[in-house]
C-alpha positions in Angstrom: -9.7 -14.1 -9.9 -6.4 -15.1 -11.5 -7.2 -13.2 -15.0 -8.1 -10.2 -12.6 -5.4 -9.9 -11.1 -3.5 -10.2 -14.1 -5.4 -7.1 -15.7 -4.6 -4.9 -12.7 -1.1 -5.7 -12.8 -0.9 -4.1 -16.7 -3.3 -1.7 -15.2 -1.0 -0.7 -12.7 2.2 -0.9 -14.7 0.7 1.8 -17.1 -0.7 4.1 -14.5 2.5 4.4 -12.9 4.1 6.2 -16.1 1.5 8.9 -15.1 1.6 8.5 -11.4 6.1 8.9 -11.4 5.5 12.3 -13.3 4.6 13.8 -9.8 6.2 12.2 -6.7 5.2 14.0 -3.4 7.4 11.5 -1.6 4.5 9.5 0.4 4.8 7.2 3.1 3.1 5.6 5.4 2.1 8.1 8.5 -0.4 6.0 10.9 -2.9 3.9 10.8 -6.8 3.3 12.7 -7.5 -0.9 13.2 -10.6 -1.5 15.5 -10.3 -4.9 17.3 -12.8 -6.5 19.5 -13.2 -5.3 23.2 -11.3 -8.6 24.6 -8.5 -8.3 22.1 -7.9 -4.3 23.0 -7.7 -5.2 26.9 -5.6 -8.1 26.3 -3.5 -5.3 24.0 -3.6 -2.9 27.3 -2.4 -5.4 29.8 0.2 -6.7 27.9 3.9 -5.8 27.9 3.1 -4.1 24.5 1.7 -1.1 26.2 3.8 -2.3 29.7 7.3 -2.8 29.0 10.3 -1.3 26.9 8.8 -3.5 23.7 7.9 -0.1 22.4 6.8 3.6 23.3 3.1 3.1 23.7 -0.1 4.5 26.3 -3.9 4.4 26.2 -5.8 7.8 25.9 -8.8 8.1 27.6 -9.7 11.4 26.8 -12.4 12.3 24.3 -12.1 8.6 22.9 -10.1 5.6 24.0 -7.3 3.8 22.1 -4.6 2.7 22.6 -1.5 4.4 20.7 1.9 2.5 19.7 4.6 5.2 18.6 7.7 4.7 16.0 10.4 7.0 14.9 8.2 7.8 11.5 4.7 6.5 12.2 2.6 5.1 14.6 -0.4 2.7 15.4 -3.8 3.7 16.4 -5.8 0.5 18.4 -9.8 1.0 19.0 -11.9 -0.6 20.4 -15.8 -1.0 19.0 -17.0 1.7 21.6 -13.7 3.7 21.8 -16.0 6.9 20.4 -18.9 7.4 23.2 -21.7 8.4 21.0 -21.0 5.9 17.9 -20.5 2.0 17.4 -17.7 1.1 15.3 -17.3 -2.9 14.1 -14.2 -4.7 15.2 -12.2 -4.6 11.9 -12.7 -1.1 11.0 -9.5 0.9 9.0 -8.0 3.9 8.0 -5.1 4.1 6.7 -3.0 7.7 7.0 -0.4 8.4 4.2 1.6 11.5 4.6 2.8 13.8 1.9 6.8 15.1 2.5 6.7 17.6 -0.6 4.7 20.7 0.0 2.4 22.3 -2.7 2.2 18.5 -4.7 -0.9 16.8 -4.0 -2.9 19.4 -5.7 -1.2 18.8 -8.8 -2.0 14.7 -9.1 -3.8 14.2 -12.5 -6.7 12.2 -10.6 -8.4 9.6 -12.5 -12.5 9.8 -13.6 -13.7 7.7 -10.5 -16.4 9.0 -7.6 -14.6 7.0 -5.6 -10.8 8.7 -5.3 -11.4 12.4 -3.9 -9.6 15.3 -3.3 -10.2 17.8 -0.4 -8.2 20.9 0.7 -8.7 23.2 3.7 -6.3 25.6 5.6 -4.5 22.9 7.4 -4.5 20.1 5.1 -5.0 19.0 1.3 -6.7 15.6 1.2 -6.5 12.7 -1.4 -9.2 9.8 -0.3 -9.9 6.7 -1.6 -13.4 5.1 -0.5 -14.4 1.7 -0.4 -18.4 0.3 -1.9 -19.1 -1.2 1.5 -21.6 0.3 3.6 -18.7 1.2 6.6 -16.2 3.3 4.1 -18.7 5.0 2.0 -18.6 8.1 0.5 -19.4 11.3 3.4 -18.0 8.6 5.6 -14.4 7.7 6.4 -12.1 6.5 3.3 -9.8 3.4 3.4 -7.0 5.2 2.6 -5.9 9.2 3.0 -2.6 11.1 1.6 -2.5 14.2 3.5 -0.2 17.3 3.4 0.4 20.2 5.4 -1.0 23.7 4.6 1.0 26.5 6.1 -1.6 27.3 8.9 -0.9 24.1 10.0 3.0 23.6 9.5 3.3 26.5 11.3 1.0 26.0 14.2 1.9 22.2 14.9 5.6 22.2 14.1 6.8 25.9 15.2 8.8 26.2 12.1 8.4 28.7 8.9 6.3 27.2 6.5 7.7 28.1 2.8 6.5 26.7 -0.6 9.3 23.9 -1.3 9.7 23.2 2.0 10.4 19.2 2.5 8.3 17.8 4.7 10.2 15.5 7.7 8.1 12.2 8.8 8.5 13.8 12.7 6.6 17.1 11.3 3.1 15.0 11.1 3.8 13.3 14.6 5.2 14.7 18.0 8.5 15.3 17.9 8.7 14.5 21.5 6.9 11.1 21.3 9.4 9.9 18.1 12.3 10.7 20.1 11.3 8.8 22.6 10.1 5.9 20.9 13.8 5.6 20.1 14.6 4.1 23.4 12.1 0.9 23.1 12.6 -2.1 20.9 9.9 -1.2 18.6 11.2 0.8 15.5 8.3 1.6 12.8 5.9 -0.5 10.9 7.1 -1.3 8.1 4.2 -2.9 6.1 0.5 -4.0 6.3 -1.5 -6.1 4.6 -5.1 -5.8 3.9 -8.0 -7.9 3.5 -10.1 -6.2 0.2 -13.5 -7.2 -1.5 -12.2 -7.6 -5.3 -15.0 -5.3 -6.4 -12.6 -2.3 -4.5 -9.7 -3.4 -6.6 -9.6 -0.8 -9.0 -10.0 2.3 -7.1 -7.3 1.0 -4.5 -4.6 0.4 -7.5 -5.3 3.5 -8.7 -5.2 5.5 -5.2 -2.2 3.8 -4.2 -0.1 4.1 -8.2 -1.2 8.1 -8.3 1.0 8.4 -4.7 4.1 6.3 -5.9 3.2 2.6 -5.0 4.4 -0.1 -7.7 3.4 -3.4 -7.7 6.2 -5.4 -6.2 5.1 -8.5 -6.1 2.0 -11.4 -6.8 1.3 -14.4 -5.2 -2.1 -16.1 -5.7 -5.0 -13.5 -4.8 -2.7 -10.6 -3.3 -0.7 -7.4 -4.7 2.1 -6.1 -3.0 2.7 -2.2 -3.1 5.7 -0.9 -2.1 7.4 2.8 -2.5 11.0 1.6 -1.1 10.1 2.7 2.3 7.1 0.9 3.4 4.6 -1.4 1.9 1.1 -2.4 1.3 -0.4 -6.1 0.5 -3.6 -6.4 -1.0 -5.5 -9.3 -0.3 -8.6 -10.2 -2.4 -11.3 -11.7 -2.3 -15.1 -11.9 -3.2 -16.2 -12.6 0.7 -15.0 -9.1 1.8 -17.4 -7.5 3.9 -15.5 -4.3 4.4 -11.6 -4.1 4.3 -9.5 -4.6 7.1 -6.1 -4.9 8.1 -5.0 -8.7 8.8 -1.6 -8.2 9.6 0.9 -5.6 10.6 5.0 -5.8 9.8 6.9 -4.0 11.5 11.0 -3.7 12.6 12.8 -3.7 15.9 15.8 -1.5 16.9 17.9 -4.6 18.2 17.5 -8.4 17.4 15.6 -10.3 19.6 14.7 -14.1 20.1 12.1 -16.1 18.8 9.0 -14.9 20.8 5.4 -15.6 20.3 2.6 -13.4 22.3 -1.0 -14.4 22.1 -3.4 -10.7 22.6 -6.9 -12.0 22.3 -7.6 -12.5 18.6 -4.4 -11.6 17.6 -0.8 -13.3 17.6 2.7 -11.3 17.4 5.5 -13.3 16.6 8.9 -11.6 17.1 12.2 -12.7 15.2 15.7 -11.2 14.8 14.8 -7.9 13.9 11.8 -8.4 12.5 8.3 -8.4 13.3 4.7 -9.6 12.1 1.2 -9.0 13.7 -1.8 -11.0 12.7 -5.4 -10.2 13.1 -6.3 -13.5 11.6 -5.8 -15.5 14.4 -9.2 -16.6 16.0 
């Protein structure tokens, strides 16, 4: 594992000379984590979704989730039988990266592998990368997805006149409304993630992520840490990997606050200072 990791790192370090030669300014837009049905209504009842912690509601129509806003991204919470009509195991993730320079993604030099795909329609080009588990296979949902706004849907979604080297603001994915209201709660953005990853995906994933401007920042033991300056992704992995999943959320508060565990089901926050860290690992 150790001589692996080793040989993605060089991997990685070389690939980035390519990837730096186009930077579409990525970063982190929102994310899709499926927990068990006990964790989700421990999630709804708590003072998560019921207090000024953070800006944060269930939807119940069309699916149910639970949604918990920032200024910049947000979190998406399911539940295994959120979609009526399709069962989707606890664990389950999507990860949304959002491009802030428009006409770039097109122009990535992509690498020869089946399993990093790019897609483009009147509302959004699409760079994917899939996952060799049965859940994230191709035709299915990927892992991870960079999009960026077309003009049919820049104008449509934000109001404003779309023009080709127009700079993208974090808001213009999101609702305006919602961001500006998530800056009156305690809960700021997420700042990081870290994800659980069968070794056999660990190519693809370094490639995906070095192509939209993640550098290795860091290695300790069996994980990579990805970071663009903004936000950050830690790869952990490992050979017993059934399908990847997120294991823990970071994320930062607008004001310090005190030491504070909360126990949600399967799932432990722990609050401290400004900071903030949200394991899935917790059984």
């Amino acid at each position: 594992m150790k001589r692996i990791l080793t040989l993605l790192i060089l991997l990685t370090i070389c690939l980035n000379v390519k990837a730096q030669t186009k930077n579409c300014a990525v970063v982190l837009n929102h994310f899709l984590l499926v927990v068990d049905s006990n964790t989700y209504q421990a999630i709804l009842g708590s003072e998560i979704v019921n207090s000024d912690f953070a800006y944060a509601y269930e939807r119940t129509k069309n699916w149910e989730g639970i949604y918990i806003i920032g200024q910049d991204n947000y979190i998406e919470i399911f539940h295994p039988n959120s979609l009526s009509d399709e069962y989707i195991p606890a664990g389950f993730t999507w990860v949304c990266q959002a491009s802030l320079v428009a006409n770039c993604t097109d122009k990535y030099d992509l690498p020869d592998n089946d399993l990093i795909d790019y897609s483009s329609d009147d509302y959004f080009d699409e760079l994917t990368v899939y996952t060799q588990d049965a859940v994230n296979a191709p035709g299915s949902s990927g892992l991870m997805t960079t999009r960026e706004m077309n003009k049919k849907q820049y104008e449509s979604w934000t109001k404003k006149k779309f023009n080709d080297t127009v700079i993208f603001q974090t808001t213009d994915y999101n609702s305006l409304a919602e961001s500006d209201s998530a800056k009156n709660y305690l809960f700021n953005n997420v700042t990081g993630i870290e994800i659980n990853v069968n070794i056999r995906d660990s190519l693809s994933i370094t490639q995906y992520l070095n192509l939209i401007g993640y550098t290795v920042e860091s290695k300790v033991q069996n994980k990579l840490k990805f970071s663009n300056t903004i936000d950050f992704i830690e790869l952990n992995f490992s050979k017993n990997v059934e399908f990847s999943s997120i294991a823990v959320i970071y994320f930062k508060l607008n004001q310090p606050t005190a030491l504070k565990n909360l126990k949600l089901g399967n799932s432990t926050i722990v609050l401290s200072g400004n900071n903030g860290k949200w394991d899935f690992n917790k059984n």
